[in-house]
N, C-alpha and C positions, 0 to 999 in steps of 0.2 A: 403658543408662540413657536411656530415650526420652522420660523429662518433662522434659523442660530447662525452664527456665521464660522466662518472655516478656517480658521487657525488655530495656533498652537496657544499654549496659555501663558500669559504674560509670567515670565521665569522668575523675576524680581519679588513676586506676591505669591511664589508655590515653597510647598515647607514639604517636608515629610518626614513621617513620625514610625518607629519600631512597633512590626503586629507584637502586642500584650494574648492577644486571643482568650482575651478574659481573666488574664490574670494576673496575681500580684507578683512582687519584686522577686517575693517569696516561692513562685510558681503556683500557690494555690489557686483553685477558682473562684474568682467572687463573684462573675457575672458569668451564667451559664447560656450555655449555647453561641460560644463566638468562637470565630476560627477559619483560618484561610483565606478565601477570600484573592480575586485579582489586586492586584498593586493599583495605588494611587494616590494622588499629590493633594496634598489639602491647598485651597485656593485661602488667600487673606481677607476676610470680608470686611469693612468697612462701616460695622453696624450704626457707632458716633457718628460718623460724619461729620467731622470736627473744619471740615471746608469753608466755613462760613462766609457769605458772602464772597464766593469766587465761583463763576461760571463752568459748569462742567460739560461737555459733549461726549456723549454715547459712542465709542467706535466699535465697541463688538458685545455680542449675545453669544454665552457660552453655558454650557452643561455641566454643573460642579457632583463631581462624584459624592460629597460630602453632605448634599442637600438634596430638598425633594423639589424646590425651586430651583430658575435658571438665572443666571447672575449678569451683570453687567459691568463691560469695563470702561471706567469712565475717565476721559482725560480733561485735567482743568486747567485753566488757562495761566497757572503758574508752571504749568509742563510735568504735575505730578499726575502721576496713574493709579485708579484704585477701583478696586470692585466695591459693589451694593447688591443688595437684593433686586432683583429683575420684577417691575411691576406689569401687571398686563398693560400691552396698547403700549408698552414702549417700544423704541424704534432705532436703529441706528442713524446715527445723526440728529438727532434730538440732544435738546437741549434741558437740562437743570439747576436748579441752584436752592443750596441751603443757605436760609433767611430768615431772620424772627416774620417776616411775613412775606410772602413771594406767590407768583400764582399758582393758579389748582392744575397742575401738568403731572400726569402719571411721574413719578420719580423723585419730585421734588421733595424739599423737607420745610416745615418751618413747625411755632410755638402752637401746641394745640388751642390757646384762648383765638389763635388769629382762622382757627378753620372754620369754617362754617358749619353749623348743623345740616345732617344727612351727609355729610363728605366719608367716603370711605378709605380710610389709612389703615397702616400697614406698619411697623418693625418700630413699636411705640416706646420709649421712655417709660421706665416706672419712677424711678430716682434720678434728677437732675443732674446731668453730664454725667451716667454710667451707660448708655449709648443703648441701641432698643434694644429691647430683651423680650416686649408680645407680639404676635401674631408676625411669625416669621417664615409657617410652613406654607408649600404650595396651594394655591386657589384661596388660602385664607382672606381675611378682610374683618376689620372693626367699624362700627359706624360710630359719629358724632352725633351724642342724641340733647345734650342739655350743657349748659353752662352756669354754674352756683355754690357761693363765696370761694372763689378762686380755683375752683377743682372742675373740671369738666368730664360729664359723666358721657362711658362709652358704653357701647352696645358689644360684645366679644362674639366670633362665631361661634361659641355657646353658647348663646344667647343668655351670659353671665351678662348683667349689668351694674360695672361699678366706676369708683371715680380716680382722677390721677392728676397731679396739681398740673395747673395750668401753662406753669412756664418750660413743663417737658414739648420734647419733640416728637413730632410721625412725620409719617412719610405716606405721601399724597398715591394713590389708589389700591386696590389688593393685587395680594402678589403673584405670581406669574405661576404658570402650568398647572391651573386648574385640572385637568385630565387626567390628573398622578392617579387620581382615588379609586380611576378605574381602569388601571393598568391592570392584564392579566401577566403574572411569571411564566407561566406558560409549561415549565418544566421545576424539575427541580436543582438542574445546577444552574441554573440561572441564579434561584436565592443562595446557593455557596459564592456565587462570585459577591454575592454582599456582604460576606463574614457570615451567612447565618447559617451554625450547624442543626441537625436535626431534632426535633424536642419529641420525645416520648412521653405520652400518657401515664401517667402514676398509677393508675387503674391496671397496667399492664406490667408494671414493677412488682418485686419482693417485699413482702411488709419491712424489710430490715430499711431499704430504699425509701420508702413514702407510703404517708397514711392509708395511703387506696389499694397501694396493693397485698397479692395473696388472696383473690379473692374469687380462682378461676380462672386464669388465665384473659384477666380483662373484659372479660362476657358476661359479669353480672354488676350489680351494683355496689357502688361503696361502702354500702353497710355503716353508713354515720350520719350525725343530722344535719350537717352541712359539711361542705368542702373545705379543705385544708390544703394549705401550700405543702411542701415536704417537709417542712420544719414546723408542722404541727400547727400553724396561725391559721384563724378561719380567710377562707377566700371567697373571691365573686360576690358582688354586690356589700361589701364591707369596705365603710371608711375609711380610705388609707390617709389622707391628707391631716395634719396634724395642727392644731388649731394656732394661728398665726397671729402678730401683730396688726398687719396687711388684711383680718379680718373688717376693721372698721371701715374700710374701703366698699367691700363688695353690698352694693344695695340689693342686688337680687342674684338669687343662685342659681346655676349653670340646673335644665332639666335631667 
């Protein structure tokens, strides 16, 4: 999606938020490696879409610092304004509308029981009016593969297949700027202007620092049987996900 169009961002729907640069109230760090970083406006997205049955028209495609997608501003025919997530193949001046069932138009929204199988949605419902919460990153896409006893099972770009009741919502195609994945940075303050400070190798640290180091100045190996985060938990290729309610859902596991 290379026409974005060229204005300013709708003022009413921009927030901005004090850099933490990782830390707490306390100054500690709890999330390492953030910091700096150019200025920017968080944009208000729209994930519910709580518009129901009111007609919306696309007037502008715009570039949110805050996502890997490009977003859309949509005005509805009651005179309110509001972003979404930008689906490929949308278009300025286009048209939308969220519906328990309305047609298959990139942007559109309605009840997954009303989509057809092989339809490819986007910014899905897990819990009934808490507004989408899957598949919201750029180029992503879920497919519609089954419908049975009230739950309709999806296909995730994981190729995780699990089920989600029926009278939730998606949003009709996958989402926009596919071509993010193979963006190169090119430099390094490119990634500062994202907040991301530099991460050192543990291997290159003091044992007092992290498990790996002390061991040569980084030039040989860690001398343990698997890898450790700095705080001593095994890493790489270990289970982090914690076993869920939301298990009985998933029919098949992500490879």
């Amino acid at each position: 999606m290379k026409n974005l169009t060229k204005k300013e961002p709708e003022k009413k729907l921009l927030l901005s938020f004090k850099k933490r640069a990782g830390r707490s109230r306390s100054g500690e760090v709890t999330i390492r490696h953030r910091g700096g970083g150019a200025k920017r406006l968080y944009r208000i997205i729209d994930f519910g879409q709580e518009k129901i049955n009111i007609p919306g028209k696309v007037i502008a495609l715009e570039y949110d610092p805050y996502h890997t997608a490009y977003i859309a501003l949509i005005q509805y025919r009651d005179g309110e304004k509001r972003y979404i997530l930008a689906p490929q193949d949308l278009k300025v001046e286009d048209e939308i509308l969220i519906a328990e069932k309305t047609e298959l138009r990139p942007g559109s929204r309605m009840k997954l029981k009303n989509i057809p199988t092989g339809t490819l949605i986007h910014n899905i419902e897990i819990l009934l009016g808490q507004g989408g919460k899957l598949v919201r990153g750029a180029g992503t896409s879920a497919k519609v593969l089954a419908r049975e006893g009230g739950y309709v099972q999806i296909e995730m770009s994981s190729k995780e297949i699990r089920k989600i009741y029926e009278e939730c919502f998606a949003s009709i195609g996958a989402v926009s700027h596919p071509e993010h994945r193979f963006e190169i940075f090119g430099k390094a303050g490119r990634v500062r202007y994202l907040r991301r400070r530099p991460i050192v190798r543990g291997a290159a640290m003091n044992p007092m620092d992290h498990p790996h180091g002390g061991r040569g100045g980084g030039k040989r190996p860690i001398g343990l049987k698997y890898p450790k985060t700095p705080w001593g938990k095994p890493a790489r290729g270990v289970k982090t996900r914690k076993r869920k309610n939301t298990d009985k859902y998933i029919i098949k596991r992500r490879k």
